[in-house]
C-alpha positions in Angstrom: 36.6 -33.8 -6.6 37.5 -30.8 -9.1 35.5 -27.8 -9.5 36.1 -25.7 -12.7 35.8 -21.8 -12.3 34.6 -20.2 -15.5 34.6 -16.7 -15.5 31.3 -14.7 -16.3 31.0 -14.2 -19.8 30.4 -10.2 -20.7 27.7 -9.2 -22.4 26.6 -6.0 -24.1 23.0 -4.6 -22.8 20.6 -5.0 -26.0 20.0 -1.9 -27.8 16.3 0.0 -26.8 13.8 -0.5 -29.1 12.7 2.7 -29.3 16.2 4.4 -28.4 16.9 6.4 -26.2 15.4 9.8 -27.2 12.3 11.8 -25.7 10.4 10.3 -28.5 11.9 7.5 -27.8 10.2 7.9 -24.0 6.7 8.4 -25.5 6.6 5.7 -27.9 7.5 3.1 -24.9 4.8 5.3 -23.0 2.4 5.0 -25.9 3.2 1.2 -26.1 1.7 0.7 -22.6 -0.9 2.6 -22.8 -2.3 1.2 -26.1 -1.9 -2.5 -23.9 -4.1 -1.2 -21.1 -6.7 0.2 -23.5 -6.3 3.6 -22.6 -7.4 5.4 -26.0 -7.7 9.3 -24.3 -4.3 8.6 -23.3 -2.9 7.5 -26.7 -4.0 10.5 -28.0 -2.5 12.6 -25.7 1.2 11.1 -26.1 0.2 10.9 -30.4 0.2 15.4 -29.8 2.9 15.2 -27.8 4.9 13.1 -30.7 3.4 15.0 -33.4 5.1 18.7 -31.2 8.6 16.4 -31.2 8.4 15.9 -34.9 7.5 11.9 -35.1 5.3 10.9 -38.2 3.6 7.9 -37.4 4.2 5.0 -39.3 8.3 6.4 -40.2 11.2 4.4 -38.4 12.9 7.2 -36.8 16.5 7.5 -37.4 19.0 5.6 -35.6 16.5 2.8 -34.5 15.6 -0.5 -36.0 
């Protein structure tokens, strides 16, 4: 009996979605927080975008 050893093809990490920036952070925050119907909270991370310069609705440089 023979037994072929492959070795573990590398592989790079998939880019974020949202990157890796603190808006970045708040949109994955936001993400989870519109899934859990948590409205009061949406709006609270929407200021806290708005303070870090994100205009809804814009791709934000650098992500796709």
């Amino acid at each position: 009996m023979k037994f072929e050893v492959h070795a573990a093809e590398w592989r790079e990490p998939p880019e974020p979605k949202y990157g890796t920036s603190m808006v970045g952070a708040l949109l994955r925050e936001r993400e989870e927080y519109v899934r859990r119907n948590l409205p009061d909270r949406v709006r609270q991370v929407d200021e806290q975008l708005a303070l870090h310069g994100h205009v809804a609705g814009r791709p934000q440089r650098g992500v796709a």
